[in-house]
PDBQT receptor file of N, H, CA, C and O in Angstrom, charges set to zero:
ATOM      1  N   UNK A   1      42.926  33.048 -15.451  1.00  0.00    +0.000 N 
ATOM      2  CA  UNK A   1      41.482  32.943 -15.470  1.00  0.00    +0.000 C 
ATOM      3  C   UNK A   1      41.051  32.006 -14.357  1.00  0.00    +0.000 C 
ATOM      4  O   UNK A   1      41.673  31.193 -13.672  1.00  0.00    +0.000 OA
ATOM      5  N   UNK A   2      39.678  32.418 -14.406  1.00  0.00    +0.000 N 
ATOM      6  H   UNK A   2      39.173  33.078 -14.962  1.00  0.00    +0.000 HD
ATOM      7  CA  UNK A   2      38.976  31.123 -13.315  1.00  0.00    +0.000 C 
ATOM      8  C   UNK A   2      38.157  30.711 -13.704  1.00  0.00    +0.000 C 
ATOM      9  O   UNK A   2      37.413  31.388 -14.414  1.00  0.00    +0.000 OA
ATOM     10  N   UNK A   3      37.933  29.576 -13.462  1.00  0.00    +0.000 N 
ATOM     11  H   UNK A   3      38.537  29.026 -12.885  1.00  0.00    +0.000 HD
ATOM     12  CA  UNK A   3      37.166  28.643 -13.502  1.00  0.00    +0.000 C 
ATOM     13  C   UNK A   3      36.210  27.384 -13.318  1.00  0.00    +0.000 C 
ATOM     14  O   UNK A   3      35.853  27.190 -12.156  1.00  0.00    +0.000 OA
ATOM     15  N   UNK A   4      35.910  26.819 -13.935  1.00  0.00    +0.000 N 
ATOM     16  H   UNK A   4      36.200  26.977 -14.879  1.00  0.00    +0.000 HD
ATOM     17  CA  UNK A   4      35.748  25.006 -13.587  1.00  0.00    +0.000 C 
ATOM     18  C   UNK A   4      35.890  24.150 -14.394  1.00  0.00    +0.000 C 
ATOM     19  O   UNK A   4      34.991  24.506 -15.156  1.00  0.00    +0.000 OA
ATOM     20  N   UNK A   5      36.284  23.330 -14.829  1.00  0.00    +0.000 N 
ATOM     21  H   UNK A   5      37.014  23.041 -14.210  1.00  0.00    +0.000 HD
ATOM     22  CA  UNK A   5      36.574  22.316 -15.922  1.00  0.00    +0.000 C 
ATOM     23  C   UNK A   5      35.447  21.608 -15.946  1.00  0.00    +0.000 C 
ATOM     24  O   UNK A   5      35.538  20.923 -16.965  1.00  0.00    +0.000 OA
ATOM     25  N   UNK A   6      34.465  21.381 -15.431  1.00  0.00    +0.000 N 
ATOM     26  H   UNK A   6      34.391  21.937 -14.603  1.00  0.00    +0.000 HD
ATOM     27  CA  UNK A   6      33.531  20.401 -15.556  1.00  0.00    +0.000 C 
ATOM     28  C   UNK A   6      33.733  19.359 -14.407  1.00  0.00    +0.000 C 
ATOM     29  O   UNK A   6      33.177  18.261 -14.392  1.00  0.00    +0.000 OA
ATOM     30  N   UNK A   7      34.550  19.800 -13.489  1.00  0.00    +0.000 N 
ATOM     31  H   UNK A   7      35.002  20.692 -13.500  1.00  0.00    +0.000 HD
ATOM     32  CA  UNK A   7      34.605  18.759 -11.784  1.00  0.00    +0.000 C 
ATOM     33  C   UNK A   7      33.762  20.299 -11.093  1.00  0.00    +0.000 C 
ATOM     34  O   UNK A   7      33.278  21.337 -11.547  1.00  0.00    +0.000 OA
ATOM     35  N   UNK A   8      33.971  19.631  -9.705  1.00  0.00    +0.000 N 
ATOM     36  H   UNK A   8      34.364  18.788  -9.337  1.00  0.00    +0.000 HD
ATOM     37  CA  UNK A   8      33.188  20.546  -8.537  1.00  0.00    +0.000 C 
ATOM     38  C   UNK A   8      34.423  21.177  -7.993  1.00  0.00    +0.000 C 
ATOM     39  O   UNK A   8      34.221  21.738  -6.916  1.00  0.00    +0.000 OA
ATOM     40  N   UNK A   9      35.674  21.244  -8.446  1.00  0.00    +0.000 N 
ATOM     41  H   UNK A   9      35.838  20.788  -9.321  1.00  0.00    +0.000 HD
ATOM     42  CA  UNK A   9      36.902  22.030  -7.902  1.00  0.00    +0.000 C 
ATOM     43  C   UNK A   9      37.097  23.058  -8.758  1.00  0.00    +0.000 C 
ATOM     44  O   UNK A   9      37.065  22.919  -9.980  1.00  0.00    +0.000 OA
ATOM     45  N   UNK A  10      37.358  24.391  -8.033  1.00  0.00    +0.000 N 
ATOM     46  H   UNK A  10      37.384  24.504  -7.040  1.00  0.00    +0.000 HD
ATOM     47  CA  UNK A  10      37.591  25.591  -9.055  1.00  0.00    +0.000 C 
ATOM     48  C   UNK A  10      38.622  25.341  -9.320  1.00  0.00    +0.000 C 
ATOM     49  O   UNK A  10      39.035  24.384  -8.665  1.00  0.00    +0.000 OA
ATOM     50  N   UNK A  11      39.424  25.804 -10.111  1.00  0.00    +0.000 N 
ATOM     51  H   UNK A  11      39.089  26.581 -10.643  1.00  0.00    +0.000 HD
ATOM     52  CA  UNK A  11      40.837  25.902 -10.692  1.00  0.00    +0.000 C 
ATOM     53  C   UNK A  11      41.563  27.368 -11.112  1.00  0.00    +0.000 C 
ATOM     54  O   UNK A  11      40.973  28.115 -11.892  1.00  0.00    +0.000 OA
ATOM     55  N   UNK A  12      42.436  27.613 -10.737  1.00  0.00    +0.000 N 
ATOM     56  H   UNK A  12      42.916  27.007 -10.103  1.00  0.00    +0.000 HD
ATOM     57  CA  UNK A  12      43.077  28.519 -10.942  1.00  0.00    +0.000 C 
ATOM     58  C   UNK A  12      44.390  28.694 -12.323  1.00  0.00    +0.000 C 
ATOM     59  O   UNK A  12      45.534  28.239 -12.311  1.00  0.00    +0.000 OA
ATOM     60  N   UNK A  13      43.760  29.440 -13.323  1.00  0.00    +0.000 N 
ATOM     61  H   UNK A  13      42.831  29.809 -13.333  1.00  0.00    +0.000 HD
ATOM     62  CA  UNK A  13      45.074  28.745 -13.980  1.00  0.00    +0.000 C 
ATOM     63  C   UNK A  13      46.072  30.108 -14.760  1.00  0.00    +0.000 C 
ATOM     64  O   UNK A  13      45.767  30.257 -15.943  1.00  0.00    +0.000 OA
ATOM     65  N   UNK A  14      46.707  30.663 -14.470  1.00  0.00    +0.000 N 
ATOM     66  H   UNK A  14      46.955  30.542 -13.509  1.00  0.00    +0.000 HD
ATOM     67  CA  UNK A  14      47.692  31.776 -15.168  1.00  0.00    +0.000 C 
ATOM     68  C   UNK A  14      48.810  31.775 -16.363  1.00  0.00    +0.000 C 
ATOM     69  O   UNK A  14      49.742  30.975 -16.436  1.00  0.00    +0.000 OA
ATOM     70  N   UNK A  15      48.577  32.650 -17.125  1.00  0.00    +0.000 N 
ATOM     71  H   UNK A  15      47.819  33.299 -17.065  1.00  0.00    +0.000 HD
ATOM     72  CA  UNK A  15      50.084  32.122 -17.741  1.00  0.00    +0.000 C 
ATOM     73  C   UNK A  15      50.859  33.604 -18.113  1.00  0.00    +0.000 C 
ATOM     74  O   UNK A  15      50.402  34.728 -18.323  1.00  0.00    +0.000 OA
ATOM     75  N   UNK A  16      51.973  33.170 -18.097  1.00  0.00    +0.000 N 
ATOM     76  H   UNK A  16      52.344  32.257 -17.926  1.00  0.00    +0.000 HD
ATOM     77  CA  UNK A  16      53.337  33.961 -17.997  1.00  0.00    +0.000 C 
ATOM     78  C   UNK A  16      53.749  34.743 -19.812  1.00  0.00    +0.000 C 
ATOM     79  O   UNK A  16      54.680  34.077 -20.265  1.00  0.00    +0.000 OA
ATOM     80  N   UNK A  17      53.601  35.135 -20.169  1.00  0.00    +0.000 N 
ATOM     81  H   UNK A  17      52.845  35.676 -19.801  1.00  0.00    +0.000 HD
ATOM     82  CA  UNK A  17      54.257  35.646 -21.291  1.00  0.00    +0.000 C 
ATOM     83  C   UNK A  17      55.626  36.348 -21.686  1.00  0.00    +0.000 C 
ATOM     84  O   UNK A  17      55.968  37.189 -20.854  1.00  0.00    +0.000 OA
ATOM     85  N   UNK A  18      56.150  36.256 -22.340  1.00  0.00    +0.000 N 
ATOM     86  H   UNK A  18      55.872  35.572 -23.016  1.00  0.00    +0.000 HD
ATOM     87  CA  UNK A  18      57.412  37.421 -22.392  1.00  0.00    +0.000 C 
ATOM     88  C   UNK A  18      57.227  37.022 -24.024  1.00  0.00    +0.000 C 
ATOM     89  O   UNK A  18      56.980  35.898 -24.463  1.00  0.00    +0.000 OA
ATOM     90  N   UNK A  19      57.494  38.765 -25.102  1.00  0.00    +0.000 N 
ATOM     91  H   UNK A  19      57.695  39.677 -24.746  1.00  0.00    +0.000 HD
ATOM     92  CA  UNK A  19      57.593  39.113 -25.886  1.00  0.00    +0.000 C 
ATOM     93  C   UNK A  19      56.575  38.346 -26.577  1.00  0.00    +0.000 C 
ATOM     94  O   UNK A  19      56.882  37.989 -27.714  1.00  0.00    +0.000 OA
ATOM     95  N   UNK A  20      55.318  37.981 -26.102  1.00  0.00    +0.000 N 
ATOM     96  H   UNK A  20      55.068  38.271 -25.178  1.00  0.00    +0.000 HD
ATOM     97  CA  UNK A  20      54.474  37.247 -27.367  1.00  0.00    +0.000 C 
ATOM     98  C   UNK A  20      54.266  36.042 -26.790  1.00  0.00    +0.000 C 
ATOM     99  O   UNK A  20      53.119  35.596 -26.756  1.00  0.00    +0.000 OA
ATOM    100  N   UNK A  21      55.723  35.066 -26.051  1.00  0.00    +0.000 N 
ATOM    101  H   UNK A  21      56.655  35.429 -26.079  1.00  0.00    +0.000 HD
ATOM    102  CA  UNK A  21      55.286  33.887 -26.366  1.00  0.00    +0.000 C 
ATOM    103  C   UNK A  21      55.348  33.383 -24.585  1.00  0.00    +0.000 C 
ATOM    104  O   UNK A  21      55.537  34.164 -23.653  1.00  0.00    +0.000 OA
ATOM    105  N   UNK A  22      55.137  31.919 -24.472  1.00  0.00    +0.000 N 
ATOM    106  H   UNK A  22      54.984  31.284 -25.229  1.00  0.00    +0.000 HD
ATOM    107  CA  UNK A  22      54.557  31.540 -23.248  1.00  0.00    +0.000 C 
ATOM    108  C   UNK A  22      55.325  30.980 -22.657  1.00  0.00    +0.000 C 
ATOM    109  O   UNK A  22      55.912  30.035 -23.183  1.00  0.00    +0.000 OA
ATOM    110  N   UNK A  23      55.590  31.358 -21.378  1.00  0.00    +0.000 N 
ATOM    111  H   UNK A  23      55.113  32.127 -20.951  1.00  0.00    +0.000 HD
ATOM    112  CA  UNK A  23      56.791  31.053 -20.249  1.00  0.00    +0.000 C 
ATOM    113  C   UNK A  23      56.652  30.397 -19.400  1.00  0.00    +0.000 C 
ATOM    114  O   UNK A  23      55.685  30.789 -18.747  1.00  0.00    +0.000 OA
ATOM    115  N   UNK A  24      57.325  29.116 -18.780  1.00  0.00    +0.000 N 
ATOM    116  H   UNK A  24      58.111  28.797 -19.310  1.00  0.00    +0.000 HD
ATOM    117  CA  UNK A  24      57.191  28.380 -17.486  1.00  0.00    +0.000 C 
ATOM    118  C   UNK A  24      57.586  29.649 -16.963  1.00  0.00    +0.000 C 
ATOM    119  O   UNK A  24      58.381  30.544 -17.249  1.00  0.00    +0.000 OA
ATOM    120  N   UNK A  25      56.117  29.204 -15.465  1.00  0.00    +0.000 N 
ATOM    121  H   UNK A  25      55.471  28.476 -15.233  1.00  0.00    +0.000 HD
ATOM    122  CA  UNK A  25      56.196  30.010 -14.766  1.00  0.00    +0.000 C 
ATOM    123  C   UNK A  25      57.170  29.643 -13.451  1.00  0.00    +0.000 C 
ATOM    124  O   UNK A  25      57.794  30.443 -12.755  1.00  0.00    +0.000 OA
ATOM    125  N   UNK A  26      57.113  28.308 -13.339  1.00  0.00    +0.000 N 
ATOM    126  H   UNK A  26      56.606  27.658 -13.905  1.00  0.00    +0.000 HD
ATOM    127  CA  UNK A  26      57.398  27.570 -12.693  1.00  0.00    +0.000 C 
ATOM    128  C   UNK A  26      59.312  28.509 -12.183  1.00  0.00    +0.000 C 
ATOM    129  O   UNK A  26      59.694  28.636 -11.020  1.00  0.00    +0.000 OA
ATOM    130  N   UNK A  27      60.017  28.930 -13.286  1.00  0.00    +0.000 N 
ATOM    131  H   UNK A  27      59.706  28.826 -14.231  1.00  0.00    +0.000 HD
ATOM    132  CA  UNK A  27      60.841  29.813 -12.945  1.00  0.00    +0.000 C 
ATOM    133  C   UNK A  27      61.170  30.927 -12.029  1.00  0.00    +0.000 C 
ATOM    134  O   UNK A  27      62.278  31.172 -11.552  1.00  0.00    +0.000 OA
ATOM    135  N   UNK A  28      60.077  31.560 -11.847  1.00  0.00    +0.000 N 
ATOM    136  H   UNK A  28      59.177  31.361 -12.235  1.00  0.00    +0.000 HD
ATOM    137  CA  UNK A  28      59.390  32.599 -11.164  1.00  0.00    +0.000 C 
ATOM    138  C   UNK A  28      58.522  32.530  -9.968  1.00  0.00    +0.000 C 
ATOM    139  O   UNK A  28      57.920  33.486  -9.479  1.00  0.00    +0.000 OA
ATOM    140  N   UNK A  29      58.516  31.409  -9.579  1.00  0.00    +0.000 N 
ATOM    141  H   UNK A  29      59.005  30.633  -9.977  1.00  0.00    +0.000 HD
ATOM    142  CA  UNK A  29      57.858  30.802  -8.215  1.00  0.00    +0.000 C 
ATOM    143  C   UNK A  29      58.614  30.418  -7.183  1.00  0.00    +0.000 C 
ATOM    144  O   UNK A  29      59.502  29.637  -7.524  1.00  0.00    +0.000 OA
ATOM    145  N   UNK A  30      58.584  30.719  -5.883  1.00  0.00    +0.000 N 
ATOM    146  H   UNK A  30      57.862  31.353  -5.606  1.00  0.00    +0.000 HD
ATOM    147  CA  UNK A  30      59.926  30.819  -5.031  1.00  0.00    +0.000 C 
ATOM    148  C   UNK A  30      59.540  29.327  -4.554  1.00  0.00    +0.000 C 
ATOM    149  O   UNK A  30      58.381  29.097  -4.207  1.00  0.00    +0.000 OA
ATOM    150  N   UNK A  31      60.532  28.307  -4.542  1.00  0.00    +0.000 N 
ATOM    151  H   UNK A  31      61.473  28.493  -4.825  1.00  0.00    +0.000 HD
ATOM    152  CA  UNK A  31      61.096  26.873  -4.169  1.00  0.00    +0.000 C 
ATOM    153  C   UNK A  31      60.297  26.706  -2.448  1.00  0.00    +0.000 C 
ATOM    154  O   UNK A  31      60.405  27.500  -1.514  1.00  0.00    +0.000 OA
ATOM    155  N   UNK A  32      59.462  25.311  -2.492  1.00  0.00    +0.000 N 
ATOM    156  H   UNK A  32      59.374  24.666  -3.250  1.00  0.00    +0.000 HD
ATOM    157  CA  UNK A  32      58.574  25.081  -1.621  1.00  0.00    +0.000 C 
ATOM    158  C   UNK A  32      59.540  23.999  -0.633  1.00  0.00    +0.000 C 
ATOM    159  O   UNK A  32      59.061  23.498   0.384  1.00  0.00    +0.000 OA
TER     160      UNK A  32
């Protein structure tokens, strides 16, 4: 989803699922 939290910065925020429940995505993100 997108958004704003209530600052002046949008935020971007996603989340990962497998079978129902909620996954670091952080797994799935190629190493910076």
């Amino acid at each position: 989803s997108l958004g704003r939290s209530g600052t002046q910065v949008e935020q971007l925020h996603f989340e990962i699922r497998r079978n129902g429940k909620p996954v670091d995505p952080i797994r799935f993100l190629p190493k910076q």
